[in-house]
C-alpha positions as CSV (number, residue, x, y, z in Angstrom):
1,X,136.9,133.2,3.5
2,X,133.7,130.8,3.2
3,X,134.1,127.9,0.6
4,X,131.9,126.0,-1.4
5,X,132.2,122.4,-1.2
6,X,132.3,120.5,-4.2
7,X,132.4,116.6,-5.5
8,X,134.2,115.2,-8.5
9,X,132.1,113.9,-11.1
10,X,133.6,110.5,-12.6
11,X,133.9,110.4,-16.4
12,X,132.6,107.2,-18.0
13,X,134.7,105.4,-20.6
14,X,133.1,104.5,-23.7
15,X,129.9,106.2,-22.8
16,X,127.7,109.4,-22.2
17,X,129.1,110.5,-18.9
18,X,127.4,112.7,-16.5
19,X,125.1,115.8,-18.2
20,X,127.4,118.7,-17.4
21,X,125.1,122.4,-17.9
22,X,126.4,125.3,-19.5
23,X,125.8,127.8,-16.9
24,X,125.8,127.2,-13.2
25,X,122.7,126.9,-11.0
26,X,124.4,126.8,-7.8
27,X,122.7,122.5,-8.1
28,X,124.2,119.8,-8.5
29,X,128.2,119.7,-9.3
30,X,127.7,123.2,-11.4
31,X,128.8,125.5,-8.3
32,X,128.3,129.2,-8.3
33,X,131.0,131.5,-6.4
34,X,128.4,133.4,-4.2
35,X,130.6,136.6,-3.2
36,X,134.2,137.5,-3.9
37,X,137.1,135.9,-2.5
38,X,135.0,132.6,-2.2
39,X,136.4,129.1,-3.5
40,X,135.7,125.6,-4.3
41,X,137.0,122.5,-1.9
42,X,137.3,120.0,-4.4
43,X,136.4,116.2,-2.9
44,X,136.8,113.0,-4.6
45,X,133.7,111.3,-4.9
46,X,131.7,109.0,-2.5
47,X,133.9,105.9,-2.1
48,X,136.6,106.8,-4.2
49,X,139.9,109.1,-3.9
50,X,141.6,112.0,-6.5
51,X,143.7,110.2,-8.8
52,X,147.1,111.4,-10.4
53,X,144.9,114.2,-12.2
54,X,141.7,115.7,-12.3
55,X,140.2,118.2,-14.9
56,X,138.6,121.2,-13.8
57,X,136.2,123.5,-16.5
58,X,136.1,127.1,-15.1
59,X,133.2,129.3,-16.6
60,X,133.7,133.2,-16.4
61,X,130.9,136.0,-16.4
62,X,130.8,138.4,-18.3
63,X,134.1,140.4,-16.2
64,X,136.2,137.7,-16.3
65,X,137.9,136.2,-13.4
66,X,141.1,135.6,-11.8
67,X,141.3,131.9,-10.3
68,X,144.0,130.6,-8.1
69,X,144.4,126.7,-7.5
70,X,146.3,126.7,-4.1
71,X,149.4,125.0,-3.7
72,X,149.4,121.2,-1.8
73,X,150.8,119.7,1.6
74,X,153.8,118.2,1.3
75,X,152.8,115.2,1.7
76,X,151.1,114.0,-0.5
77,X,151.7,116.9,-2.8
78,X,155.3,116.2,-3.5
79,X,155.4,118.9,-5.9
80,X,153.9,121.9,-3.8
81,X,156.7,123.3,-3.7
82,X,156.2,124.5,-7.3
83,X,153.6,126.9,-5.6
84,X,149.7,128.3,-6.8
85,X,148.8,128.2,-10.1
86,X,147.2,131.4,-10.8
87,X,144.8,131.5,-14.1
88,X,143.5,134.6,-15.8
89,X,140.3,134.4,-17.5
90,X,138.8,136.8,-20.2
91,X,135.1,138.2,-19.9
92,X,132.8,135.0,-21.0
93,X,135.8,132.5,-21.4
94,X,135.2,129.2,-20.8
95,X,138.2,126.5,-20.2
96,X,139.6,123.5,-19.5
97,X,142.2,122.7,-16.4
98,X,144.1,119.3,-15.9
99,X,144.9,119.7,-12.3
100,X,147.9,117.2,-10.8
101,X,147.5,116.1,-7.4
102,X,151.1,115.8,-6.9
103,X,151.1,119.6,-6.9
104,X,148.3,120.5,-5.7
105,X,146.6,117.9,-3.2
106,X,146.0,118.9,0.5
107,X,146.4,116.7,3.8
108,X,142.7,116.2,4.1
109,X,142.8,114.6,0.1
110,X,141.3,117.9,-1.4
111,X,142.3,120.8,-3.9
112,X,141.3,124.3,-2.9
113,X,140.6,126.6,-5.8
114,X,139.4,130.5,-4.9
115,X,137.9,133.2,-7.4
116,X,138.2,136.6,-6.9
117,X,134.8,137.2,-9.0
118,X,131.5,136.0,-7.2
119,X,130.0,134.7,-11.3
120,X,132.6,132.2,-11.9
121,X,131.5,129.1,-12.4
122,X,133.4,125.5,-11.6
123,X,132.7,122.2,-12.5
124,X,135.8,118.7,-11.6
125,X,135.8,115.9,-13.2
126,X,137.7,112.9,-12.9
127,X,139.5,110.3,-15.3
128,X,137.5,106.9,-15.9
129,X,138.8,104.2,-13.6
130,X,140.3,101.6,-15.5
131,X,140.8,98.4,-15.1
């Protein structure tokens, strides 16, 4: 199974954070699945590491999708053994996905996400810092 590598984009507080499109292009942090079976590795961004939770927005085509966020290491997911998390989505849908890392975090400090529909479209984003 070939997967797409993909980087979190960090939410600003208090201000207009990155421009997330609509529809993917395949550019930028708006990945495309190219063929069935294919996934997402999700990587913190440049510097930084995934926090307690990240959000994910998964767009489906037009036939909908079935998305499965795969279970962590243990360690550092001390929760993994609470398995997959397996989404169903609708023709056209369009939602939201607060992911934990304590569930689903690998070794190597990534989240693996897979699509069995090659038009779904996934975007991560990540909590402000604060402080």
């Amino acid at each position: 199974m070939a997967t797409t590598a993909i980087t979190v984009e960090r939410l600003t507080l208090d201000a207009i954070s990155t421009d997330f499109p609509v529809a993917g292009s395949g550019s930028g942090n708006n990945i495309v699945a190219t063929t069935p079976s294919d996934g997402w590795v999700i990587s913190p961004e440049s510097g930084g590491n995934l926090d307690d939770k990240i959000i994910i927005r998964l767009v489906a085509d037009g036939s909908g999708d079935t998305v499965t966020v795969t279970a962590g290491d243990r360690y550092p997911a001390q929760r993994a053994d609470l398995g997959n998390l397996t989404l169903t989505l609708a023709a056209s849908d369009v939602v939201y996905v607060t992911i934990e890392m304590s569930r689903f975090m690998q070794n190597d400090g990534t989240v693996i996400v897979t699509a069995t529909d090659a038009g779904t479209v996934l975007t991560a984003m990540g909590l402000p810092l604060v402080g």
